[in-house]
VMD Tcl script that draws the C-alpha trace (Angstrom):
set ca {
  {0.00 0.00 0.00}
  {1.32 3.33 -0.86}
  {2.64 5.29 1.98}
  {-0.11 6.98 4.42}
  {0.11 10.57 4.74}
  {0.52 12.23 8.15}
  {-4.01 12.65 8.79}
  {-4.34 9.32 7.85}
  {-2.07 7.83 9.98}
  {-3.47 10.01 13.00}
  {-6.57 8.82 12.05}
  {-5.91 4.81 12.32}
  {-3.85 5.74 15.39}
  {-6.89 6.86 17.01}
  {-9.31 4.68 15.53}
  {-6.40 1.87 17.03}
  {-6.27 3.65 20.55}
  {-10.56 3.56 20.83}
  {-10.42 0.15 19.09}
  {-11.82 -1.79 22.21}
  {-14.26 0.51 23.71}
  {-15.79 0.85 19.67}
  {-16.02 -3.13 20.53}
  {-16.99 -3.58 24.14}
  {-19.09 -0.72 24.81}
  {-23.02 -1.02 23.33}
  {-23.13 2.88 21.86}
  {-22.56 4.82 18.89}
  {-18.98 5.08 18.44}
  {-19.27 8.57 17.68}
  {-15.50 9.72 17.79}
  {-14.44 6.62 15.63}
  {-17.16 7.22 12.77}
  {-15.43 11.18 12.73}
  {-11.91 9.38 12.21}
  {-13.27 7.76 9.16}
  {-15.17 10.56 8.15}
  {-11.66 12.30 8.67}
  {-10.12 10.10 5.84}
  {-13.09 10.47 3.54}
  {-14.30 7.14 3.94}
  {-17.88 8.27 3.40}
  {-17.17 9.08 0.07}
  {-14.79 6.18 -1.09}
  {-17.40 4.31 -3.05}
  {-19.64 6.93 -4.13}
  {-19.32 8.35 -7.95}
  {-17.99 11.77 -9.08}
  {-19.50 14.78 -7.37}
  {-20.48 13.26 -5.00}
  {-17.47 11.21 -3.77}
  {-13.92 9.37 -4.87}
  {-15.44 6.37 -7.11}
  {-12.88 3.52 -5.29}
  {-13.13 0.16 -6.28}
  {-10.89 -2.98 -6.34}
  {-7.42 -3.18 -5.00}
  {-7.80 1.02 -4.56}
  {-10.81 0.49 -2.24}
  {-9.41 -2.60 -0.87}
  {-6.25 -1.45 0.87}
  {-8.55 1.40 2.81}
  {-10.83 -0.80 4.01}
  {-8.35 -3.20 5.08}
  {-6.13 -0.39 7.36}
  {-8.96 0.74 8.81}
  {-10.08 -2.95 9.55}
  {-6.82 -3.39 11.25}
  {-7.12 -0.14 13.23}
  {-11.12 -0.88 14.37}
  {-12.90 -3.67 12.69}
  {-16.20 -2.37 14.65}
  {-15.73 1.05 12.47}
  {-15.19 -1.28 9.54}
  {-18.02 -3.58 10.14}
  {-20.59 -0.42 10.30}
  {-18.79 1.09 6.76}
  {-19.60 -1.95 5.56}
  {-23.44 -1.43 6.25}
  {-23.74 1.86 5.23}
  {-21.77 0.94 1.81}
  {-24.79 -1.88 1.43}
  {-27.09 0.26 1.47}
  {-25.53 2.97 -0.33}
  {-25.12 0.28 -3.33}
  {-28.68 -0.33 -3.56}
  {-29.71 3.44 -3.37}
  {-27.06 3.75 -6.58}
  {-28.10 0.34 -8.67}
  {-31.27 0.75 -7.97}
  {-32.90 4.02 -7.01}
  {-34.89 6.29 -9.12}
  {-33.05 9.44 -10.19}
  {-35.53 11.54 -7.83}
  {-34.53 9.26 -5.26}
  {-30.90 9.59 -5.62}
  {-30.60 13.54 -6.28}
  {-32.09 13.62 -3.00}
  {-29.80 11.16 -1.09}
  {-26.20 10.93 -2.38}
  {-25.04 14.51 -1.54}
  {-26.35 14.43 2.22}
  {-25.01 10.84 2.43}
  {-21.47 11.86 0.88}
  {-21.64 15.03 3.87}
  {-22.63 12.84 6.19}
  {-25.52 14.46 7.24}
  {-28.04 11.32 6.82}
  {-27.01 7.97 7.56}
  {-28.15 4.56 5.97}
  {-27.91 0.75 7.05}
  {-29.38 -2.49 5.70}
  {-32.06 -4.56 7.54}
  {-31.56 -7.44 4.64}
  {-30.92 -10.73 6.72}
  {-33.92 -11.97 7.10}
  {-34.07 -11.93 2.94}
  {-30.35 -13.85 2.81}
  {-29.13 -15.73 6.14}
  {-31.65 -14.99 9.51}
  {-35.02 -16.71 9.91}
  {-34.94 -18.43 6.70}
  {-36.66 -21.25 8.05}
  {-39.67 -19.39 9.42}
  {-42.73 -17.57 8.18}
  {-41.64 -13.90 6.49}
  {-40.38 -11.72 9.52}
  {-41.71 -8.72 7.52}
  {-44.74 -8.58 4.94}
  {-46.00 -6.05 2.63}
  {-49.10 -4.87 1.33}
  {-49.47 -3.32 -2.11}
  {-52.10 -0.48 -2.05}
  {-52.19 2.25 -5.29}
  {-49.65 4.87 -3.31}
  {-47.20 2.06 -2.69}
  {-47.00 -0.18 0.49}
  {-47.44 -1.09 4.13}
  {-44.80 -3.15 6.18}
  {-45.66 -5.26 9.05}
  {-43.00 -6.97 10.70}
  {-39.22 -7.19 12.08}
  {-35.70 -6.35 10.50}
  {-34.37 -8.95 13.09}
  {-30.64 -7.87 11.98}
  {-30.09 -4.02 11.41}
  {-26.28 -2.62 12.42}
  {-26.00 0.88 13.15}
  {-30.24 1.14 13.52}
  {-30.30 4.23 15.99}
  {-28.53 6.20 13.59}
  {-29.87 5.73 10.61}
  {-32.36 8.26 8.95}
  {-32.90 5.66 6.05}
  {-33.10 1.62 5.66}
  {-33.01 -0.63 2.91}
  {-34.82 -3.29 3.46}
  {-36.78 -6.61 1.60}
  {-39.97 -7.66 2.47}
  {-42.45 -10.33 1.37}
  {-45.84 -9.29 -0.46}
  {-48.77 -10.82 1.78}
  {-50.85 -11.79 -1.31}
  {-48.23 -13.76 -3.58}
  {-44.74 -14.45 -1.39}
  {-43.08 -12.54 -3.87}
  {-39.88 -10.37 -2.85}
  {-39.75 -6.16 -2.56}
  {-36.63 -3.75 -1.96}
  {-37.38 -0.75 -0.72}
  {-36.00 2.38 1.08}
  {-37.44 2.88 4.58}
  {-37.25 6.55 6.14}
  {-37.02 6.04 9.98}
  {-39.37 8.80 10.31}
  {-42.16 6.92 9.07}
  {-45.27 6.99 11.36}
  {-44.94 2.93 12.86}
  {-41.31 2.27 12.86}
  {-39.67 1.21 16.35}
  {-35.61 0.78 16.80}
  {-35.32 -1.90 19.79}
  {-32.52 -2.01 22.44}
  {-29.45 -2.88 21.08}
  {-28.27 -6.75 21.60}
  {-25.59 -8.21 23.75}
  {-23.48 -9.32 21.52}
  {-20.10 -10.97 21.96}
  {-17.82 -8.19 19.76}
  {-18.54 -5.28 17.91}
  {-21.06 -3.92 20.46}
  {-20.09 -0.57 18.99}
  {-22.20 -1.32 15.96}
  {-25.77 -1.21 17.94}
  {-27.03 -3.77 16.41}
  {-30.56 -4.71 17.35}
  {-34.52 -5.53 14.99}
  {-36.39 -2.86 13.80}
  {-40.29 -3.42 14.26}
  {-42.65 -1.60 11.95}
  {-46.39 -1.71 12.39}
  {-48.48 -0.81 9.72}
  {-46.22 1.71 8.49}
  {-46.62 2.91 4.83}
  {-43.92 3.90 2.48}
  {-44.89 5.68 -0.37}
  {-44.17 4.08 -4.17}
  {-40.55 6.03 -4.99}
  {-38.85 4.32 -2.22}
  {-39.05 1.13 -4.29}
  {-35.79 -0.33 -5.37}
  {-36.62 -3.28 -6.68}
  {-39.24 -6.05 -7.12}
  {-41.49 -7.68 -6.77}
  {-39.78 -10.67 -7.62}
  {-38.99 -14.10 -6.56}
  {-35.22 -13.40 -5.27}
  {-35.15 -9.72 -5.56}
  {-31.68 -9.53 -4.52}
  {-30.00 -11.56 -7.01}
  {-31.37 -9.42 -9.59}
  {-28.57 -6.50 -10.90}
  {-25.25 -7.67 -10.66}
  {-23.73 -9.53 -7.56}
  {-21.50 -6.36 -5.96}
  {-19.24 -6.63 -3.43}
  {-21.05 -7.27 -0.76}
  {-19.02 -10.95 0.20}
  {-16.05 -9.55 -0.81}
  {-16.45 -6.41 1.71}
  {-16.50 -9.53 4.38}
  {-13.55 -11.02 3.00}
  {-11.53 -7.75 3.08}
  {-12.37 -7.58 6.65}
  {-10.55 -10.61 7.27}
  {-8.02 -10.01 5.74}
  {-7.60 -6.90 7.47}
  {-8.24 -8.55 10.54}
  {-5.84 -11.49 10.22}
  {-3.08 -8.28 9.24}
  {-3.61 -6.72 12.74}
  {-2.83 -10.15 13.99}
  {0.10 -11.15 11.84}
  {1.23 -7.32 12.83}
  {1.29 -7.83 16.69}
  {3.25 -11.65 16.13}
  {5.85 -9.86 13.86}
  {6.52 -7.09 16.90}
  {6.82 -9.77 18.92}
  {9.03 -11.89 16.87}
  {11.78 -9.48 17.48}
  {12.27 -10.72 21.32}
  {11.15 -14.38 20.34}
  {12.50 -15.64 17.05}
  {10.71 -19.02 18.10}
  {7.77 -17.16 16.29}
  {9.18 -16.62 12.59}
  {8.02 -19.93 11.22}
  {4.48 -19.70 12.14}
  {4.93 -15.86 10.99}
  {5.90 -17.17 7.72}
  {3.54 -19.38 7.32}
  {0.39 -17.16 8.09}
  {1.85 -14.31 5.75}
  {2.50 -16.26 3.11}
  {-1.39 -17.54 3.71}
  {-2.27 -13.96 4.38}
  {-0.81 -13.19 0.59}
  {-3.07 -15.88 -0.97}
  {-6.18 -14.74 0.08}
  {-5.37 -11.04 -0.12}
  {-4.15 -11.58 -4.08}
  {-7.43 -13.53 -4.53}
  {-9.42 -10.52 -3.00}
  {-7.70 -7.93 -5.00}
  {-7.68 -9.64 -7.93}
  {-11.05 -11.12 -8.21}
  {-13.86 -9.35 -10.31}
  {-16.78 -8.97 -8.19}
  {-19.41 -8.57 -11.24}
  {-17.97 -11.59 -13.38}
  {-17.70 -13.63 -9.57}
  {-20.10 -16.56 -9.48}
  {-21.49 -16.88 -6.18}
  {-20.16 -20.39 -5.38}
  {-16.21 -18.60 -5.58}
  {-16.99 -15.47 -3.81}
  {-18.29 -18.00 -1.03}
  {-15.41 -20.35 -1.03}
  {-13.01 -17.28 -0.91}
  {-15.10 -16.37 2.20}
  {-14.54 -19.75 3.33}
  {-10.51 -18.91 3.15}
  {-10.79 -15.84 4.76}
  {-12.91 -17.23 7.44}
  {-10.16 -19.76 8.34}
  {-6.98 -17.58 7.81}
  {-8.83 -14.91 10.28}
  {-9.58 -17.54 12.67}
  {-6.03 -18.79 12.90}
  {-4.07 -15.70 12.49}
  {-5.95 -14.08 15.68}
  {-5.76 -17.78 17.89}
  {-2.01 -17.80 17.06}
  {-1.66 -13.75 18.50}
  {-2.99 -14.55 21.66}
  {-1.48 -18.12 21.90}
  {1.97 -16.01 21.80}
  {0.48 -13.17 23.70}
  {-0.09 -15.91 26.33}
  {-1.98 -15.12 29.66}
  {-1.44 -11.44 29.07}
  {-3.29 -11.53 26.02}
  {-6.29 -13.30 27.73}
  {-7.54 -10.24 29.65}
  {-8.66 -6.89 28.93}
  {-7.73 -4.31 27.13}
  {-4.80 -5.87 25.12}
  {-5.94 -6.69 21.46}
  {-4.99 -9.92 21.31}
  {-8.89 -11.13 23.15}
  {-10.26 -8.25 20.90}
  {-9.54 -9.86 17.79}
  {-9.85 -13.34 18.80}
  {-13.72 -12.65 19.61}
  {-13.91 -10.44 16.47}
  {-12.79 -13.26 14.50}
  {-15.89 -15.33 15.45}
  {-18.28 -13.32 13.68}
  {-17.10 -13.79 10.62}
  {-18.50 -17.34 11.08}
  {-22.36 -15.85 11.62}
  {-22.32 -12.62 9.59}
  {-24.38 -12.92 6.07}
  {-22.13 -16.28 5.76}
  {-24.32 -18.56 2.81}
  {-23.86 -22.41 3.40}
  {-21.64 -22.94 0.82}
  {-18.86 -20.46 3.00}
  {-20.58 -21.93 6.39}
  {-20.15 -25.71 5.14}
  {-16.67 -25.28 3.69}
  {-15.79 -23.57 6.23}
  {-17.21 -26.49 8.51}
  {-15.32 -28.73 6.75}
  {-11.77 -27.27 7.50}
  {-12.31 -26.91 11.19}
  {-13.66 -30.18 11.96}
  {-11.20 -32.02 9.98}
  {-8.22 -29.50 10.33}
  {-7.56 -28.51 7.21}
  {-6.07 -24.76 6.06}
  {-7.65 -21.92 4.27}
  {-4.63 -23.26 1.80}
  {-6.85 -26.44 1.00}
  {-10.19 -25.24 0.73}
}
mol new
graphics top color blue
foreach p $ca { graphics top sphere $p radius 0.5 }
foreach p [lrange $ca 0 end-1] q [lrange $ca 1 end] { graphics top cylinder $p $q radius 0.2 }
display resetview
C-alpha cells in the first residue's frame, strides 16, 4: 500500500487507541465514525461529485487499514456501503438527487435490515410482509438484523408481499409513522455497531422508495457487488492486525518466525485472490469459497496472537482477546452455506484456508 500521509495515519492511530471501547461498549462510536469521516471514507465508493469512485485493490487497501485499526468502524462502513449500493443500482433518479449529496456530507445515515431476505429466519414464516395499495405499500413486521439502527435516517430493506410471497426492496425513512428501533443486543464483539430488529407496524412507504421487485429473489437481480467480498476484506484486514502484533513480537522471540511465515505467506493468498477477483464476473459459489478462506486464515491468524500473547493476552484491554472474539463473527455474519459448510469442513477435519 502506498505510503499513508501524516491525517491518515493520526486517524488509524486513534481509531487503534478507541479500538476496544468501539467493541466492548453497546453505543454509537461517535468519535471513531469522525476518524473515518476524517479520511473520507464516506465518500470512497460513491461516484464523481459526489465522492472518490474507489473500487478494487484502490478500495481494498482502505478498508483493510482501517479494519486493522477498528474492525467495529469497519463492520458499520460496511453497512452503510450496502445500502448505499442499492440506493445507486437501484434508485430512481428523484430518489438519488435527493440522497447521495447528504449521504457523501454525512448528514443522513443509511444501514441495511436485509438478513432476514439472505441468512436470519430463513426457516420461518416472512419476519416482515408487505401490502401493495395504489400509493405504494405497508410493512408489518421485524428487521431482526439491522447494524447501526439508531442512527440511521434511512433503511433498505426486503420484504415479502402478503398476497403472492413474492420479494420487494425498498427504502425505509425512519421517520415513518410505525417504525420502532429496539434495544441494542448483547453481543459478543462489535457492540459498537448497535445492532438490534427494527419493528414496523403498519407503516406505509410511499411508491418512490421502491428499489426493486417484486420478484422471486429480488436480490439476485442486478449484478452480484461486493457485498461478500467487503467480508472477506475484513478478514483479511483482521488477520493483518494479527500477523502485525506476532511480527513485533518476533523481534524478542525468534521461536515465532516460522508460524509468521507461514500465516503471511497464507495472508498473501487470500489477499491476491481478493484484489484480484472481479466482483461482477464472480459466481457466487467462488466469492463464497473465498469467504470460506478468509474465514479460516482470520480464525487462525488471531488464535495464534494470543497463543503467543499468552496469559497477558487473555484479559482486557490488550488486542490480542479483541480480535480473537472479532474473528468469530465472521463465522455468523451474512455467511451462505456454501462459505458456512466449507468452512465447517476445515475446522472439523483441520484442514487450512490453503486447502479449501
Amino acid at each position: 500500500m502506498a505510503a499513508k500521509n501524516s491525517r491518515v495515519e493520526t486517524a488509524l492511530a486513534e481509531l487503534s487507541r478507541l479500538a476496544e471501547s468501539a467493541d466492548r461498549v453497546t453505543q454509537w462510536p461517535a468519535a471513531s465514525w469522525q476518524c473515518l469521516a476524517t479520511i473520507e471514507g464516506l465518500q470512497w465508493t460513491l461516484p464523481a461529485p459526489f465522492g472518490l469512485g474507489l473500487q478494487g485493490p484502490s478500495l481494498w487497501e482502505q478498508l483493510e487499514s482501517v479494519t486493522a485499526a477498528c474492525t467495529t468502524t469497519a463492520f458499520i462502513w460496511t453497512q452503510r456501503e450496502s445500502a448505499c449500493r442499492h440506493i445507486l443500482d437501484k434508485a430512481s433518479a428523484e430518489v438519488r438527487e435527493e440522497l447521495l449529496a447528504p449521504l457523501a456530507e454525512g448528514t443522513i445515515f443509511t444501514t441495511v435490515g436485509l438478513a432476514h431476505l439472505t441468512t436470519s429466519r430463513q426457516h420461518v414464516s416472512p419476519p416482515l410482509v408487505a401490502t401493495q395499495h395504489n400509493t405504494g405499500f405497508v410493512l408489518d413486521g421485524v428487521m431482526p438484523w439491522v447494524s447501526a439502527a439508531s442512527q440511521a435516517d434511512y433503511f433498505v430493506t426486503g420484504a415479502v408481499l402478503a398476497d403472492n410471497g413474492l420479494q420487494i426492496l425498498l427504502i425505509l425513512p425512519r421517520s415513518s409513522a410505525g417504525v420502532t428501533v429496539g434495544e441494542p443486543a448483547d453481543l459478543m464483539a462489535l457492540c459498537g455497531s448497535m445492532t438490534t430488529e427494527v419493528t414496523c407496524s403498519h407503516v406505509h412507504v410511499e411508491k418512490k422508495w421502491l428499489l426493486a421487485g417484486p420478484a422471486d429473489k429480488v436480490l439476485t437481480l442486478g449484478h452480484l457487488g461486493t457485498g461478500g467480498l467487503h467480508t472477506v476484506c475484513l478478514a483479511v484486514g483482521l488477520s493483518k492486525a494479527a500477523i502485525d502484533f506476532l511480527v513485533s513480537e518476533a523481534r524478542q522471540r525468534p521461536e515465532l518466525s516460522p508460524i509468521i511465515e507461514a500465516l503471511e505467506y497464507r495472508h498473501s493468498r487470500v489477499q491476491d485472490e481478493l484484489y484480484s477477483i472481479q466482483s461482477n464476473a464472480a459466481s457466487p459459489e467462488e466469492v463464497a469459497m473465498l469467504r470460506a478462506r478468509a474465514n479460516v486464515l482470520v480464525l487462525h491468524s488471531t488464535q495464534a496472537a494470543l497463543t503467543a500473547s499468552k496469559g497477558t493476552g487473555f484479559r482486557h484491554p490488550h488486542p490480542a482477546q479483541r480480535w480473537v472474539r472479532q474473528a468469530l463473527f465472521f463465522l455468523v455474519w451474512s455467511c451462505p452455506w456454501l462459505a458456512a459448510s466449507a468452512t465447517l469442513d476445515a475446522l472439523v477435519h483441520g484442514s487450512s484456508d490453503r486447502e479449501i
